[in-house]
N, C-alpha and C positions, 0 to 999 in steps of 0.2 A: 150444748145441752149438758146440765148439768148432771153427777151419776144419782140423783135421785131420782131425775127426770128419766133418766136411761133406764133403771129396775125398774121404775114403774110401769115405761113404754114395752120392757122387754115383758113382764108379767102381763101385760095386758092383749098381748100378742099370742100368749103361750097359752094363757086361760078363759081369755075372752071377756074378761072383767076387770074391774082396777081392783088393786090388793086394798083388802080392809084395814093390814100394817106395812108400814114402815120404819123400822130400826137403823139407829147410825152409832157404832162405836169407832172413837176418834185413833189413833196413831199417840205417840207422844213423842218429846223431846226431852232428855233429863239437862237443866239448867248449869246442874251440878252437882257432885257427890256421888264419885267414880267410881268401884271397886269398895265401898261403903256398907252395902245393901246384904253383902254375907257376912261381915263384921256387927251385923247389927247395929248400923250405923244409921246414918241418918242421911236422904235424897231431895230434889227439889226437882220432879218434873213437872212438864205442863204437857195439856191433851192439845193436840193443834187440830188443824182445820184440815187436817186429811186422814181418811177415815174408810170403813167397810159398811157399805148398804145394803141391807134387805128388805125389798119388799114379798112380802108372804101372807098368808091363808092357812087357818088350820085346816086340817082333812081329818076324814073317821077313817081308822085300823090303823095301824103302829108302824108305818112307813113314813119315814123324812126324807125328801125328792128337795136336791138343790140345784137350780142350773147357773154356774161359774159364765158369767159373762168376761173376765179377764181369760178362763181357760179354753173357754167356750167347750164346755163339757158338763153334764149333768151326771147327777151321783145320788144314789140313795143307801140307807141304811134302816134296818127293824132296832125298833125301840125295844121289844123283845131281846133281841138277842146280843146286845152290846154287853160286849164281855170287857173285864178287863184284859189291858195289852198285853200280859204274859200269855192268855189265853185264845183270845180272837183277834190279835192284831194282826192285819193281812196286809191292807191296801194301804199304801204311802201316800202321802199327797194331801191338796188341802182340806178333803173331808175328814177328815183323822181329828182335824181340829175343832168340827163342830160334832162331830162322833165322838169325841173324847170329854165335852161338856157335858151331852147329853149325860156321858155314865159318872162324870163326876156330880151331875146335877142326881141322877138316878138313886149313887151309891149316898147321896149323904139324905135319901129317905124323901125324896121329891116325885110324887106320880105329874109324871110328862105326858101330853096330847100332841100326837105327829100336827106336820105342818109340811107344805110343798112352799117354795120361795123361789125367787133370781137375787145375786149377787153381786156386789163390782163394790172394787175399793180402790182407794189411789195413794194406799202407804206404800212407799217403794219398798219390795220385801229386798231382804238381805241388808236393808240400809243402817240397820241399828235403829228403827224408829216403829219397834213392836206391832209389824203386822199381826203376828201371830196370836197378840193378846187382844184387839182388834177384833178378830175373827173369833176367838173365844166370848167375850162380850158380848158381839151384835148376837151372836149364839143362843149367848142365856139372855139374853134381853126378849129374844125372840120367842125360846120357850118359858119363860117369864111369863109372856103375855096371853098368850093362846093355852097356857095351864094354870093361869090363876095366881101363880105365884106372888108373895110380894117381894121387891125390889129394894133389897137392902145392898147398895153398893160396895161394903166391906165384903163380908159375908160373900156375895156372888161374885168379886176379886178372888179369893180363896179356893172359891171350886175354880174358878179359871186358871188358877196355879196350879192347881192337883189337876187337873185336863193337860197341862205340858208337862208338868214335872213325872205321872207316870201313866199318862195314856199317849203323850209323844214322846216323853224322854228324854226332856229338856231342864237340866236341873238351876231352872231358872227361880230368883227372888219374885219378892211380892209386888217392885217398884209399877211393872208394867201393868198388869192385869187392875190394881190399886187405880191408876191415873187415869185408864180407860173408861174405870170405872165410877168413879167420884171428881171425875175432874169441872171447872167450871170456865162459864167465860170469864177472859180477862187477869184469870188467875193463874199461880202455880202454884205444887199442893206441896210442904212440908211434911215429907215419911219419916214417921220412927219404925226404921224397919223390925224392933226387937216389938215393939208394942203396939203395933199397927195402928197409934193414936196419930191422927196427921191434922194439918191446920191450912188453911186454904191463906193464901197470898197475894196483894194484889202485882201485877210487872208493873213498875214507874211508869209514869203518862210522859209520852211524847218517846215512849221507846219501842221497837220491833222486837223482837227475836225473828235470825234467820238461819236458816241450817245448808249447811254446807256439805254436799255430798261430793265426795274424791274423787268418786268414778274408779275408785278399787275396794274390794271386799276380803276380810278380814281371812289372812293364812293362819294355820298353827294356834288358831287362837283357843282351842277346849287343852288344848297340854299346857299354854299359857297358862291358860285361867287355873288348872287344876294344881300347877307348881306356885301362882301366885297366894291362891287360896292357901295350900299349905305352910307356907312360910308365914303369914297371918295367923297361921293355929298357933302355929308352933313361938311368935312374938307372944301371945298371949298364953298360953300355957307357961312360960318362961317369968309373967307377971301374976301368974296363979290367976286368970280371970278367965273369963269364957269366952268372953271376944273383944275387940281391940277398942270397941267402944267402951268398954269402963276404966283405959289408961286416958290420964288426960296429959296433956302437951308439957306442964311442968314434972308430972312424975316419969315419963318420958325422958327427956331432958338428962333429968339427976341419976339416970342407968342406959343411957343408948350405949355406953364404950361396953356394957355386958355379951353385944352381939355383935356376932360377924358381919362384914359389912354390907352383904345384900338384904340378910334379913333387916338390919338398923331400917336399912332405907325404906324397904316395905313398909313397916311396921311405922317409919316417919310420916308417909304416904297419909297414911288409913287414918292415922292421929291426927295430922293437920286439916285434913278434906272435910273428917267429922264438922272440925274447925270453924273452916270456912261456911260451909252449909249453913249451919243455924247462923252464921254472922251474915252470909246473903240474905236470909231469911229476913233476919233482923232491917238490914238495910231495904230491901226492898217495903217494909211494912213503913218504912220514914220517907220511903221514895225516894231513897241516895241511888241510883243510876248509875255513876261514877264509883263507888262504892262495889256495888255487887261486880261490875264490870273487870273494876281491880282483881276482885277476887276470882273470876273467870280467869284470866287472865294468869293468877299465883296457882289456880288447878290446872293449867294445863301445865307448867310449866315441872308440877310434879309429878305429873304420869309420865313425861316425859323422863325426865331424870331418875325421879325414887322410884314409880312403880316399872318404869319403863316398858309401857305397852302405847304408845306412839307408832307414829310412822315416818317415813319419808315426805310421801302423799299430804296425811294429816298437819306436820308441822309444816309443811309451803303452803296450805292451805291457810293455817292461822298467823303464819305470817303476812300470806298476801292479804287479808281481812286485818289486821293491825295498822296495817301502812294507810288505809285507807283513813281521812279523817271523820267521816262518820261512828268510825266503831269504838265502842267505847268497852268492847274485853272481849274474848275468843278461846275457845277451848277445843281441843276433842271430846265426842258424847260417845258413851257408849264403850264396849268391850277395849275397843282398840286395833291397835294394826291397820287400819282400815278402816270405810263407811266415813262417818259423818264427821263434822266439827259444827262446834255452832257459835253466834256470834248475838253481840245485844247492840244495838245497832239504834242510832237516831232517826228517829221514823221520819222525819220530813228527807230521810236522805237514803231510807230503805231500797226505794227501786235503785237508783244510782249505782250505790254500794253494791246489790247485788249483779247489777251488770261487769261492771267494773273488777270487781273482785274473780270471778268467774274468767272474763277476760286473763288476768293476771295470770291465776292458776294454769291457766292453758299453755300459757306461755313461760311458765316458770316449770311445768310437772311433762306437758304433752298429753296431760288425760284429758278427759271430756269431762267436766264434772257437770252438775246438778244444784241449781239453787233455790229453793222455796225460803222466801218472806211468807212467814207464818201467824195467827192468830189463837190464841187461846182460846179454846171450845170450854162446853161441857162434855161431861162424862156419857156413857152409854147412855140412848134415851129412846121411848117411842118419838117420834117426830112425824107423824098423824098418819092418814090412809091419804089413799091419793085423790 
């Protein structure tokens, strides 16, 4: 049974009716353009084919009743009374995150109509593959529909950022909520994260994408990110800019010996990644497969070394995915330390590959890891009544 089939059957159990909606916002995978996205730089994710369902009903009075089919637990909150988190935040957990849309939906001048719904999603959280903007999404998609709203995918990405960044407290970029939200089939979106102008891409024909989970989850990784972030100010304060997107790789070049050597390397990182991104970008719009691949292949190899937020896990991962002859490039996605790597991969040899490589891993690492052959969705969407 598939999980639209399951929200429906569980709504229709709970209510006695079939839901008049049903909402799917997708998970994603970033392609590539690592540590880019607070640089003001530039990303290439894609929305995949796993994703957060709700099926739901509005109701009259200001109560929103959800019941978590993964948690198996039901939760409600007054529309009334959603405070911001400095003020009313209580309860931890996953309604915080559709609690926290509603007030970023709220605060930016949106009259909301409650709704009762059942939920289930199949983004593996902790994986680096944005449950949580997901859940934000199928969110406002949901009260989207049952208040009338229109559905501008930019715009409702944004409040999905203001819902984590200060109703969970997740000081996360625009990359995620963006892709969940505007993403399409078959494609993957090019973000300018400084100008929230992006361009949709088609992936090469006759290629996969597949994502590679470690089966370990990222240590140390908010002091990382906060000491990587800083030495990125501080590369660009040093070139008088605002952020590391407005050096380019020859004016780079003719001043790296001005900095100590961790920062050079950072600051190498961020410059060449920009780089590469729009040059995948580029390749993939001619269908060079080989190309983009390459360049998978040159980012990982720099987080490993310049930015050095890799792993153990992560590189035997993109190792064992290289050896294989289907793969045509392999990277870490995501923060680092941990979670995921992802791979672009010859679809006539996609299952193969991902058995094979899996196998390796096991036997190379001892973890268990997780494989999904993936497909490019669209963006948050209604996708009918049942």
């Amino acid at each position: 049974m598939s999980l639209r089939d399951e929200v429906v059957a569980a709504f229709e159990a709970a209510h006695g009716e079939a839901p008049p909606l049903v909402v799917r916002a997708p998970g994603r995978v970033n392609l590539i353009g690592e540590h880019t996205d607070y640089n003001d730089g530039f990303v290439l994710p894609m929305a995949i084919d796993r994703a957060v369902w709700l099926a739901l009903r509005p109701r009259d009075g200001d109560e929103v009743a959800v019941h978590s089919l993964e948690y198996g637990e039901s939760r409600s909150f007054s529309l009334e009374r959603v405070q911001s988190r400095d003020t009313g935040y209580e309860d931890a957990g996953w309604i915080e995150y559709i609690k926290g849309t509603a007030w970023a939906l709220q605060d930016a001048g949106h009259g909301l109509r409650a709704w009762e719904g059942v939920m289930a999603g199949d983004v593996p959280i902790g994986a680096g593959l944005s449950s949580s903007a997901a859940l934000e999404l199928a969110a406002a998609r949901a009260f989207a529909e049952v208040s009338g709203l229109v559905w501008e995918p930019g715009p409702m990405a944004l409040l999905g950022q203001r819902a984590e960044n200060h109703w969970v407290g997740v000081n996360c970029g625009i990359m995620d909520q963006m892709i969940s939200a505007a993403g399409r089939e078959a494609h993957a979106l090019l973000l300018d994260c400084r100008s929230l102008e992006y361009e949709l891409v088609p992936l090469p024909a006759g290629t996969a994408v597949v994502i590679l989970d470690t089966g370990t989850r990222r240590g140390l990784v908010d002091s990382a990110y906060n000491e990587r972030r800083s030495q990125c100010e501080t590369a660009a304060t040093h070139f008088g800019v605002s952020a590391l997107r407005d050096v380019s790789g020859q004016s780079f070049a003719a001043r790296e010996g001005e900095f100590d050597e961790v920062t050079r390397r950072r600051a190498r990182h961020v410059i060449t990644e920009n780089e590469r991104t729009t040059a995948a970008a580029q390749a993939m719009a001619r269908g060079d497969a080989a190309q983009l691949g390459a360049l998978m292949d040159a980012s990982h190899e720099s987080l490993r070394l310049d930015f050095e937020v890799s792993s153990e896990a992560l590189d035997q991962m993109v190792t064992c995915a290289r050896a294989h002859a289907g793969c045509l490039g392999a990277r870490m996605t995501g923060a680092g330390f941990g979670g995921c790597a992802v791979a672009l991969v010859d679809a006539a040899r996609a299952d193969a590959f991902a058995a094979q490589v899996a196998a390796a891993y096991r036997r190379e690492s001892g973890n268990e890891p997780s494989v999904y052959v993936c497909r490019a969705t669209g963006g948050a969407a209604v996708v009918g009544a049942a």
